[in-house]
C-alpha positions as CSV (number, residue, x, y, z in Angstrom):
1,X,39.6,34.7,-38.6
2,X,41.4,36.4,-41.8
3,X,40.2,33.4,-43.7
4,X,36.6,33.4,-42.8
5,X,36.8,37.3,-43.6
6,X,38.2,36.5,-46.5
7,X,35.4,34.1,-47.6
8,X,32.5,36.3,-46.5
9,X,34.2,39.4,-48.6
10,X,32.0,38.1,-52.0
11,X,28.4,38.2,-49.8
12,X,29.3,41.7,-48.8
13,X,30.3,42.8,-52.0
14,X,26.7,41.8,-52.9
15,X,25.0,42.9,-50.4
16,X,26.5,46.6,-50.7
17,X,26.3,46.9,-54.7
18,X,22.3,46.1,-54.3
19,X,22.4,48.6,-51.1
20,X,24.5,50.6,-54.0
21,X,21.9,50.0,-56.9
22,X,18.7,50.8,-54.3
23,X,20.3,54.4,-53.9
24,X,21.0,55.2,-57.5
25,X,17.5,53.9,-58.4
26,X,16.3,55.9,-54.9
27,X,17.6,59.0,-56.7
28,X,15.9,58.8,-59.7
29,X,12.5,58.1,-58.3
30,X,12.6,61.1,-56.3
31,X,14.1,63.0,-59.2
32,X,12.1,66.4,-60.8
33,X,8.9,67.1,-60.5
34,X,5.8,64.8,-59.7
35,X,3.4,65.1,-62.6
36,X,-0.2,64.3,-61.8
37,X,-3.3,63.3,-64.7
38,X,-6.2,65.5,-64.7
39,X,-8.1,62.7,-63.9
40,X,-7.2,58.8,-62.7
41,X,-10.8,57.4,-64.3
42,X,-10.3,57.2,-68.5
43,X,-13.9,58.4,-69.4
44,X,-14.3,57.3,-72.6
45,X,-13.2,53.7,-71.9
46,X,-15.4,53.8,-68.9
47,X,-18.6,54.9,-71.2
48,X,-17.4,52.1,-73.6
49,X,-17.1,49.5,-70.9
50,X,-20.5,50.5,-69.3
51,X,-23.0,50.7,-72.5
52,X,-23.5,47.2,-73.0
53,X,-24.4,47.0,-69.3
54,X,-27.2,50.0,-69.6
55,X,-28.5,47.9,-73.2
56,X,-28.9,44.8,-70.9
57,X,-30.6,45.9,-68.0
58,X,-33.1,47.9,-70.5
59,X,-33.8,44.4,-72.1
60,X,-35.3,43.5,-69.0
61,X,-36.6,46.7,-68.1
62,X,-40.9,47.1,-67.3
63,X,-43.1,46.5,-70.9
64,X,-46.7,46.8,-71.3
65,X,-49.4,45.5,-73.6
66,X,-49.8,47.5,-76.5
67,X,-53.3,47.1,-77.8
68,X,-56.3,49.2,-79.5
69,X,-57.9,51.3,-76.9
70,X,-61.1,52.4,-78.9
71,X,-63.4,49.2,-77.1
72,X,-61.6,50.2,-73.9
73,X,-62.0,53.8,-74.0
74,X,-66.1,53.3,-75.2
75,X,-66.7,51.1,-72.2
76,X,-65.0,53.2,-70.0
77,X,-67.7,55.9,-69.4
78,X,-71.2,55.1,-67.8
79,X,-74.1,57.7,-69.0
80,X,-76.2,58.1,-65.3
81,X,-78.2,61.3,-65.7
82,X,-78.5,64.4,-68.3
83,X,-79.6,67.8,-67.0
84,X,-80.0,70.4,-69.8
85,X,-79.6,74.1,-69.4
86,X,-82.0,76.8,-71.9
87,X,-80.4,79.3,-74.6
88,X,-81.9,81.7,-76.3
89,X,-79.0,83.5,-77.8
90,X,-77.1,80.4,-79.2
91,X,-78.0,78.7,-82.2
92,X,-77.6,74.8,-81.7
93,X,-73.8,72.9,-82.2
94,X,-71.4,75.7,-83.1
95,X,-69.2,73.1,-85.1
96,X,-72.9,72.8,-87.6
97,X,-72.7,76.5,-88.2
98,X,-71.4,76.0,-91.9
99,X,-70.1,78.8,-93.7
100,X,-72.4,80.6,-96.5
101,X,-72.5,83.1,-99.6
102,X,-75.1,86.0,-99.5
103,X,-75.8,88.5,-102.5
104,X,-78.4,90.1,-102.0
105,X,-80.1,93.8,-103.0
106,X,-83.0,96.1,-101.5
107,X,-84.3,92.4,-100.6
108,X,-87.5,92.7,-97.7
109,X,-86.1,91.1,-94.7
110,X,-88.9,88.5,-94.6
111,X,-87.7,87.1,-97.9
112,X,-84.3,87.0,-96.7
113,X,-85.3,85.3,-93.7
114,X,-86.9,82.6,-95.5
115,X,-83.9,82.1,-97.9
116,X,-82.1,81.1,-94.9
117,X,-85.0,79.4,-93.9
118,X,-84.3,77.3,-96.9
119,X,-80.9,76.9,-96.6
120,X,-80.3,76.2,-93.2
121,X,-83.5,74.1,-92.8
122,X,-84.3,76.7,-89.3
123,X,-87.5,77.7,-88.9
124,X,-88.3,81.7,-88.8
125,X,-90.7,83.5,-87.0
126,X,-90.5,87.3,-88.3
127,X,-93.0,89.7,-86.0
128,X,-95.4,92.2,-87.2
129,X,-92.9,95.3,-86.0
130,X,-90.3,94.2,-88.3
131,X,-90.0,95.7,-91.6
132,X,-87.5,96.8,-94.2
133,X,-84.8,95.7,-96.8
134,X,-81.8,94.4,-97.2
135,X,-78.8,95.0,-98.7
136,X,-75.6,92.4,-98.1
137,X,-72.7,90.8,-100.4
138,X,-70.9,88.1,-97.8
139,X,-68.8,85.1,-99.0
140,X,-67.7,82.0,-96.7
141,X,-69.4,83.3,-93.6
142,X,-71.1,81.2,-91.2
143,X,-75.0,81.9,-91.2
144,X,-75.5,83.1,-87.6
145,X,-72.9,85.4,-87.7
146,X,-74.0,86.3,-91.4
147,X,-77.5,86.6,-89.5
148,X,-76.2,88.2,-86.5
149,X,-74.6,91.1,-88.9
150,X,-77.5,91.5,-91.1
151,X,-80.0,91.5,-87.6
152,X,-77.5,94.2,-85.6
153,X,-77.5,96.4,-89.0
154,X,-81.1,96.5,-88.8
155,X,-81.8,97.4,-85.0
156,X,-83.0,93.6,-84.7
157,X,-82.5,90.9,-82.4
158,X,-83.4,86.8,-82.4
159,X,-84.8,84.4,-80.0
160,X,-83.9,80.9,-80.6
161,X,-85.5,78.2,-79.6
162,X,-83.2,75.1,-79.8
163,X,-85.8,72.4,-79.1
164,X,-88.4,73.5,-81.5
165,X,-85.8,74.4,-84.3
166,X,-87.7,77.9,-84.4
167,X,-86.1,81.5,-84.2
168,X,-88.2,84.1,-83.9
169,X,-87.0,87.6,-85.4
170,X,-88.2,90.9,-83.3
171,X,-86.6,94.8,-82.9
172,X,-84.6,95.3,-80.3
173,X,-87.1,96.7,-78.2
174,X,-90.0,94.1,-78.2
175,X,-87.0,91.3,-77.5
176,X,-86.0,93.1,-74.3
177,X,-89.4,93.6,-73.2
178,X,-90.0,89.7,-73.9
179,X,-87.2,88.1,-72.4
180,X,-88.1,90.6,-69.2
181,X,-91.4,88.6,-69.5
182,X,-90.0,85.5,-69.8
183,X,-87.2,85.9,-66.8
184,X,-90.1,86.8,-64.9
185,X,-92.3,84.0,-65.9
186,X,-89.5,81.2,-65.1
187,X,-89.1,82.3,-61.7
188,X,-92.9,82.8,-61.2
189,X,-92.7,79.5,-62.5
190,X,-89.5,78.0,-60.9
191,X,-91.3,79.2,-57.4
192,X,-94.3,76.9,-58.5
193,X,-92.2,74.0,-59.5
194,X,-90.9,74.1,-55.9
195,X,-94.0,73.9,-54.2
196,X,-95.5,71.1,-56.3
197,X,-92.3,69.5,-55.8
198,X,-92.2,69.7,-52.3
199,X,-95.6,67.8,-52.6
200,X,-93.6,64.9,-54.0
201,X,-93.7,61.7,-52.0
202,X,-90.5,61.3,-50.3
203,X,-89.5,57.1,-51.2
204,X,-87.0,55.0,-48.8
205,X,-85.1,52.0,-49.6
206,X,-82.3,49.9,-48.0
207,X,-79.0,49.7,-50.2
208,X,-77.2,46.5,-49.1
209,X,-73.4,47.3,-49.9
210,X,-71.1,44.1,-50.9
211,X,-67.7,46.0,-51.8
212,X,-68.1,49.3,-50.2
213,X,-68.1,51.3,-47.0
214,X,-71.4,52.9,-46.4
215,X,-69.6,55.9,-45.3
216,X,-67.2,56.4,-48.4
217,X,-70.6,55.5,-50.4
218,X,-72.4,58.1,-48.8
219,X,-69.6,60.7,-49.3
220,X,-70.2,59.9,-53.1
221,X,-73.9,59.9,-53.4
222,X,-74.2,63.3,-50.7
223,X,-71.9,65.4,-53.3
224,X,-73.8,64.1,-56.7
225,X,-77.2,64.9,-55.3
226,X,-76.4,68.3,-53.3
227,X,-76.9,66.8,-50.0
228,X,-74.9,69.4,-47.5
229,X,-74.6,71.9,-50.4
230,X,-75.8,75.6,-49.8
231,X,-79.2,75.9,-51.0
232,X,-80.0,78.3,-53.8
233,X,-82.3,81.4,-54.2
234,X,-86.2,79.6,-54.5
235,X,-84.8,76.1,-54.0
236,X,-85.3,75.9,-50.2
237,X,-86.8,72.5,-50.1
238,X,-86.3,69.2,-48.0
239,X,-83.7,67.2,-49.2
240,X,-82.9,63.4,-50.2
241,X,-81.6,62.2,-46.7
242,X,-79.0,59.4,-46.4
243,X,-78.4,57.1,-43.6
244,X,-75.7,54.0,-42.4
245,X,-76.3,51.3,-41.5
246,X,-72.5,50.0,-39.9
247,X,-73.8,46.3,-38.6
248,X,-75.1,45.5,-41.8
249,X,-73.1,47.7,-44.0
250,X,-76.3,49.2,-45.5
251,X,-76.9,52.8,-46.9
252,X,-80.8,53.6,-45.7
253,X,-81.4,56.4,-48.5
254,X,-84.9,58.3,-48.3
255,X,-85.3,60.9,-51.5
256,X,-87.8,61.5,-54.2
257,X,-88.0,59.6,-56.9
258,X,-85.6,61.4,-59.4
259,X,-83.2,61.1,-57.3
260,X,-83.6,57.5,-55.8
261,X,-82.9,56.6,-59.6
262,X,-80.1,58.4,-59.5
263,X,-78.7,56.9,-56.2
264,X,-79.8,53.5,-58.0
265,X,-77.8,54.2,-61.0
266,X,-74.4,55.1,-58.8
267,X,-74.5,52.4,-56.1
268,X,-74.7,49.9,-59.1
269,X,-72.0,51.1,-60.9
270,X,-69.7,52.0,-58.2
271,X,-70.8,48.9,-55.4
272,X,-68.6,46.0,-57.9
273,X,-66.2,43.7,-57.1
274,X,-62.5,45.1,-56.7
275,X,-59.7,42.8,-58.3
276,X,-57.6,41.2,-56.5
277,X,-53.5,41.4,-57.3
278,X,-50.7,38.5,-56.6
279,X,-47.5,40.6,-56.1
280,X,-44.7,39.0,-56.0
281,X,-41.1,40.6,-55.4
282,X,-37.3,39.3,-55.5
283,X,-34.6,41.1,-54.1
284,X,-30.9,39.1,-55.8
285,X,-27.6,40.0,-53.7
286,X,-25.0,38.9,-55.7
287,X,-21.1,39.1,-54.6
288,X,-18.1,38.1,-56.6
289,X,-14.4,38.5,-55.0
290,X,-11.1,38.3,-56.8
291,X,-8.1,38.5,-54.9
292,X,-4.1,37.6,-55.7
293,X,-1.1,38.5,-53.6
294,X,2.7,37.4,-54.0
295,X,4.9,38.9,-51.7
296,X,8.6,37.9,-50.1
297,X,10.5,37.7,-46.6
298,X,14.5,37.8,-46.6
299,X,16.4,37.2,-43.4
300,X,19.8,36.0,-42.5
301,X,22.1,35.6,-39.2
302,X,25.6,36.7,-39.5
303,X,28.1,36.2,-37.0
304,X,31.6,37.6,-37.6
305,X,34.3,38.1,-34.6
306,X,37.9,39.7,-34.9
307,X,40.9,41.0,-33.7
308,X,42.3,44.2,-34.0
309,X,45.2,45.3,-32.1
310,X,45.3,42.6,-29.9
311,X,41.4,44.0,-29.2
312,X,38.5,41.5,-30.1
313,X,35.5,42.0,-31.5
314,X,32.2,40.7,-32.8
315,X,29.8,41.5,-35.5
316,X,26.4,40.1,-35.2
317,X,23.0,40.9,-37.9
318,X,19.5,41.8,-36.5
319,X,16.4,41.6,-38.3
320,X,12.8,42.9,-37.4
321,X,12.6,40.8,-34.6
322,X,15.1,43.0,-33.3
323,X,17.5,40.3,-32.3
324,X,19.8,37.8,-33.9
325,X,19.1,34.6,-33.7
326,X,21.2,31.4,-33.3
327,X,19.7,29.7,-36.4
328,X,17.7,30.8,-39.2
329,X,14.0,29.4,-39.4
330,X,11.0,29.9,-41.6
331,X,7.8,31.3,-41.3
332,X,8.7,33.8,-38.7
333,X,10.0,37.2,-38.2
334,X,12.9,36.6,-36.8
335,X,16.6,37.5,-38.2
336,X,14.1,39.3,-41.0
337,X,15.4,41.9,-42.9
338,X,12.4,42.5,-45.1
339,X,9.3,41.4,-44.5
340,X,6.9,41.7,-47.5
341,X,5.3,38.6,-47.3
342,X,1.5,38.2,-49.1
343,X,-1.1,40.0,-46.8
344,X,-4.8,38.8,-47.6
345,X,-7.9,39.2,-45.6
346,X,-8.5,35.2,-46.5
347,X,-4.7,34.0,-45.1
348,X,-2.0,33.4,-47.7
349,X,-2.4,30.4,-49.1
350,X,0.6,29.2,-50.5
351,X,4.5,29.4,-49.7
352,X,7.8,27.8,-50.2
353,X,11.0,29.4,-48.4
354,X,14.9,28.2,-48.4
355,X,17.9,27.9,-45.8
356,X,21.2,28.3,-46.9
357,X,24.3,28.7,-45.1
358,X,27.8,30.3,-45.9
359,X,30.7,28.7,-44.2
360,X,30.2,28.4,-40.6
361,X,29.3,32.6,-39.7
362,X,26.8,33.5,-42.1
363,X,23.1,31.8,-42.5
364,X,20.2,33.3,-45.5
365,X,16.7,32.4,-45.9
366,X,14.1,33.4,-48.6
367,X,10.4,32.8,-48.2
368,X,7.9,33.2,-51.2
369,X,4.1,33.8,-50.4
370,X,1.5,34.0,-52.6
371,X,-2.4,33.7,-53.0
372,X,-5.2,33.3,-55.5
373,X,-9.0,33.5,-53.9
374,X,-12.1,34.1,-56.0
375,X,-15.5,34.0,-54.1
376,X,-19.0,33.8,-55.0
377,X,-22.3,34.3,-53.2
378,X,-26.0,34.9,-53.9
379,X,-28.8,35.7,-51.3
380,X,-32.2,35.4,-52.5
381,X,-35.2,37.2,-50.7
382,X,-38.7,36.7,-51.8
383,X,-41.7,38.6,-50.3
384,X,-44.7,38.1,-51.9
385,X,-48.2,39.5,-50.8
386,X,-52.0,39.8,-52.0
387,X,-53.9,43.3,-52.1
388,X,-56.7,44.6,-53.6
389,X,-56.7,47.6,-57.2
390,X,-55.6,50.7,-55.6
391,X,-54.8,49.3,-51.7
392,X,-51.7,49.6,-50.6
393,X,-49.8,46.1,-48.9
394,X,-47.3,46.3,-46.8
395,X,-45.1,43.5,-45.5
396,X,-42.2,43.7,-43.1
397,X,-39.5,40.9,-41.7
398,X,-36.6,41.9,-39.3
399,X,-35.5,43.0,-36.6
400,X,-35.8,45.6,-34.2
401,X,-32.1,47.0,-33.4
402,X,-31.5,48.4,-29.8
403,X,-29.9,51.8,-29.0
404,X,-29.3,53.8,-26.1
405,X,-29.8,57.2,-25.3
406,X,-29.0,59.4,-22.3
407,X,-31.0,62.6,-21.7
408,X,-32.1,64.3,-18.9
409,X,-34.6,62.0,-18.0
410,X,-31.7,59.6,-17.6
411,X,-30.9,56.6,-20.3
412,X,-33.3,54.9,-22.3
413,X,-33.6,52.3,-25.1
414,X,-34.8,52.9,-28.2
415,X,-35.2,50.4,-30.7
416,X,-35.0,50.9,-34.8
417,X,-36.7,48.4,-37.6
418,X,-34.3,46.7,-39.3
419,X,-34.7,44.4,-42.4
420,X,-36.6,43.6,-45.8
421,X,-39.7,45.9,-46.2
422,X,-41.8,45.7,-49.3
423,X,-44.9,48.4,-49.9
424,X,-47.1,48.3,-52.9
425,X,-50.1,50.3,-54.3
426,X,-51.6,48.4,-57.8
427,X,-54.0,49.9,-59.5
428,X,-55.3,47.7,-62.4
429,X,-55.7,50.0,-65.9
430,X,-57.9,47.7,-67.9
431,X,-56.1,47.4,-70.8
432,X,-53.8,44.3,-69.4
433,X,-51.6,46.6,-67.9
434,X,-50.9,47.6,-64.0
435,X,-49.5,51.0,-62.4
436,X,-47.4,49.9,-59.7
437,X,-46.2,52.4,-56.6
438,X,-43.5,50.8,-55.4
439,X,-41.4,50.7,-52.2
440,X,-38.7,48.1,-51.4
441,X,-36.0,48.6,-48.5
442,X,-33.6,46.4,-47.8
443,X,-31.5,46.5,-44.4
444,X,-28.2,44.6,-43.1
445,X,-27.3,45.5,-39.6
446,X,-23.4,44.6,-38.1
447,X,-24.1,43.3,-34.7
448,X,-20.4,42.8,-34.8
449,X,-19.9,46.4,-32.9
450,X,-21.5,47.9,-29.9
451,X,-23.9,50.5,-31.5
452,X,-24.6,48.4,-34.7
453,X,-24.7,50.7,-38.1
454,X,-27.3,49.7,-40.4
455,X,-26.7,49.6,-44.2
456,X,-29.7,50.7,-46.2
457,X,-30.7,49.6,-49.6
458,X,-34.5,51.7,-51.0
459,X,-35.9,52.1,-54.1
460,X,-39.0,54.0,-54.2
461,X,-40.8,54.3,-57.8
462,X,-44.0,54.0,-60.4
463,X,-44.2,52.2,-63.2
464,X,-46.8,50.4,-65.3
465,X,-46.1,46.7,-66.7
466,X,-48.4,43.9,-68.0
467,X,-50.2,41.6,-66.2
468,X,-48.0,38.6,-65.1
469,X,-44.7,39.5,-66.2
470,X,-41.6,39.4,-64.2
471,X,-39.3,42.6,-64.7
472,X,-35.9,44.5,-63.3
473,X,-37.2,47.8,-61.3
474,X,-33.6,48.8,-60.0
475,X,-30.8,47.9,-59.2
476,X,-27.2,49.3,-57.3
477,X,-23.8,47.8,-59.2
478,X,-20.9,49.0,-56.6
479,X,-17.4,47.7,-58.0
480,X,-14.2,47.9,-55.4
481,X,-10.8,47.5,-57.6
482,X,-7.2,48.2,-55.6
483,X,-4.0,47.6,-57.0
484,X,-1.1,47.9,-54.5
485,X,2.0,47.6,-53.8
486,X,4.4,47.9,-51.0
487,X,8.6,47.6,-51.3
488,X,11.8,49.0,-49.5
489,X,12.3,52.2,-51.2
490,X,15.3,52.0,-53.8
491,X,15.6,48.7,-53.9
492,X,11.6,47.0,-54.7
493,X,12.0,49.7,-57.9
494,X,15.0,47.5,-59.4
495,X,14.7,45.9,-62.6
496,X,13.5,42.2,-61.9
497,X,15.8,41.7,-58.3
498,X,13.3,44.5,-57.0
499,X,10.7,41.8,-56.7
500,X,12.9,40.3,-54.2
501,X,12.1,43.4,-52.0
502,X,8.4,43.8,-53.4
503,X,4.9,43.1,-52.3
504,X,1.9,43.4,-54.7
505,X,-1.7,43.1,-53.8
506,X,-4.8,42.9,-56.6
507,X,-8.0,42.6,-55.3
508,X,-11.5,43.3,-57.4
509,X,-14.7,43.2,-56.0
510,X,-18.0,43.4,-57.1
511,X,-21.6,43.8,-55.9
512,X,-24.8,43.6,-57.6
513,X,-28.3,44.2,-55.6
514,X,-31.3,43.7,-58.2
515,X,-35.2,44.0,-57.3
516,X,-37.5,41.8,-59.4
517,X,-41.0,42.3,-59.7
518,X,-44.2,40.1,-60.7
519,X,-47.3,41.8,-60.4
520,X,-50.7,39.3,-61.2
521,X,-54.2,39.7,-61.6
522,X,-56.3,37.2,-60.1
């Protein structure tokens, strides 16, 4: 028994300097104060990192067709009707009102009206009441305010007549008294109109619609030609009358015949062909997975009896198993005093372990796990739908996911959509480019559990790219990185023999969700 004492004496020398060497190195770990970084993200590596990124997905970001929009813009307006209201005040196009010089002296205000005559290639009418001179030095004035001043110094006032190119010249008296007349006379003769209007033959005709509803038509052609509108003072006359037609989808329009031309003019123009748009959409799941591990497992058995004063006794190891066992084996827990083996979600997949023995009481074993798994996966989803410029398309594939509620009323089952949604409004501009309203929402739902959570990926946006081009809309980049480590305090902090009593874990993974988009014109 002395001898076999003897003999072990070296392994416990061993294994109480590295119990030793763990508490000196326990000591300094724990020693002072713990210091912590303002912040465990480096910023400006992270910004450095990340721009390349931001340049590439802005290469294929949405472009549009640059081209010359005067053709475009000429052709984009439709002349239907003019409607022209009288001024008397007001002479012609301000922006022709050039400026003028005037030097005159003690000049008779009929002369001076037919300078400007002259210059301004107007027409003057000067009445028998007006008389005396004038007297004016003006320099870059424009003539009807130079007229205007010269007219108010002289008690005078102008009636222009726009039409004829003729403005008559009359004191301020005789203008009042005429424009009195002439109110008076256009509504004497407004009231006439009326009545010989209401004489008017009243025409109907049958509209057959191709692209349109009758009732948005009507809407259109109701508010253009006052239809439903409060009549003014003197107007009170029937009306154009308009009429649907649903089984045919026919307007049945009965007006005069000013304003069947009208209603003419607009259903032409607005009754076309509405373009039809090819979208196309691809939502790209993309998951990459980097994992290593390396990790140990030390055990032993040791079995050691003696006598000491004629009293015996024995001395026997237990692991984390909790008891000792007869002989050592691999791959288990038991006789284990440290079990860091490799710990992956995938299974470690490599190991190699050794059995030794020490004379005939003591028994070691050392296993060493490790791992490398890298995984890659792509999911592909590709909706694609027809709609007409400026109606919205919808289309939907799931599930609907069950859920239970208690109330009241007892429990009931409610159920949620679940699952790849796509909803578009294209409106086509007409210069090779489309505005795009877009909706995309992408669900995954874990049936794995009893009330299944469901993960939700939307992107909701406008934007305007060409016709027929296939660009990025969004995107979510979501990057998991986790460097670990877990060790017997003391001694997995020793230089090199602390990997003995170690286990490290690396894992990075990434995930990428982009939405493509392909809009068409057909």
């Amino acid at each position: 028994m002395k001898n076999k004492m003897k003999r072990n004496n070296p392994v416990a020398k061993i294994l109480l300097l590295l119990l030793l060497a763990g508490c000196i190195k326990g000591e300094k770990a724990f020693d002072g104060k713990l210091i912590e970084s303002k912040s465990m993200l480096d910023q400006k590596q992270f910004i450095k990192e990340t721009e390349p990124r931001l340049e590439e997905s802005a290469k294929y970001g949405p472009k549009i067709t640059e081209i010359d929009e005067t053709n475009i813009r000429e052709e984009a307006s439709t002349f239907i009707n003019k409607e022209e209201a009288q001024g008397y005040v007001s002479v012609g196009d301000a922006s022709e009102a050039f400026p003028i010089d005037i030097n005159v002296e003690n000049v008779d205000i009929r002369t001076f009206t037919q300078m400007l005559s002259k210059i301004t290639g107007v027409n003057f009418l000067v009445s028998d009441e007006v008389s005396g001179y004038v007297t004016a030095e003006l320099h870059d004035v424009p003539w009807p305010n130079a007229l205007d001043s010269v007219l108010n110094l002289k008690s005078l006032a102008k009636h222009v007549d726009n039409k004829a190119n003729v403005i008559r010249i009359h004191s301020q008296d005789s203008i009042v008294k005429l424009e009195s007349f002439d109110r008076q006379r256009r509504e004497d003769l407004q009231k006439t109109l009326v009545l010989e209007r209401a004489t008017e033959p009243f025409y109907t005709e049958v509209f057959k619609l191709f692209y349109s509803k009758p009732d948005k038509m009507k809407a259109v052609l109701a508010e253009v030609l006052g239809i439903g509108a409060a009549p003014t003072a003197g107007s009170a006359m029937p009306v154009a009358q308009i009429t649907i037609d649903t089984r045919m989808n026919q307007l049945i329009v009965k007006a005069r015949k000013e304003d069947m031309e009208i209603a003419k003019k607009l259903i032409a123009k607005l009754d076309s062909r509405t373009k039809q748009i090819f979208i196309e959409a691809f939502i790209v799941e993309a998951t990459d997975d980097f994992e290593t591990a390396l990790g140990t497992r030390l055990g032993g058995n040791f079995t050691q009896g003696f006598t000491n004063q004629g009293k015996n006794f024995n001395v026997r190891s237990t692991g984390l198993a909790g008891t000792a066992a007869n002989a050592v084996a691999a791959g288990d827990t038991s006789a284990t005093f440290t079990n860091m083996s490799a710990i992956s979600k995938t299974g470690v997949t490599s190991g190699i372990g050794f059995l030794a023995g020490v004379g005939d009481a003591v028994d070691l074993k050392f296993e060493l796990s490790a791992l490398e798994n890298k995984g890659l996966s792509k999911v592909i989803s590709n909706p694609r739908l027809f709609t007409l410029d400026n109606q919205e398309a919808v289309i939907f594939q799931g599930t609907q996911v069950p859920y239970s509620t208690t109330s009241a009323d007892g429990t009931k089952i409610e159920f949620k959509d679940a699952g790849l949604k796509l909803a578009v409004t294209p409106s086509v501009v007409g210069d090779g480019n489309l505005m795009l309203a877009i909706a995309v929402n992408k669900d995954t739902v874990d049936l794995t559990q009893a009330l299944p959570p469901i993960t939700k990926s939307t992107i909701t946006t406008n934007l305007v790219t060409k016709d027929g081009s296939i660009v990025v809309i969004g995107g979510i980049y979501t990057q998991t990185k986790a460097d670990g480590s877990d060790k017997v305090p003391g001694l997995g902090d020793i230089p090199v023999a602390g990997k003995l009593f170690r286990r490290d874990n690396n894992s990075n993974s990434k995930k990428e969700l982009m939405i493509f988009i392909s809009p068409k014109i057909l």
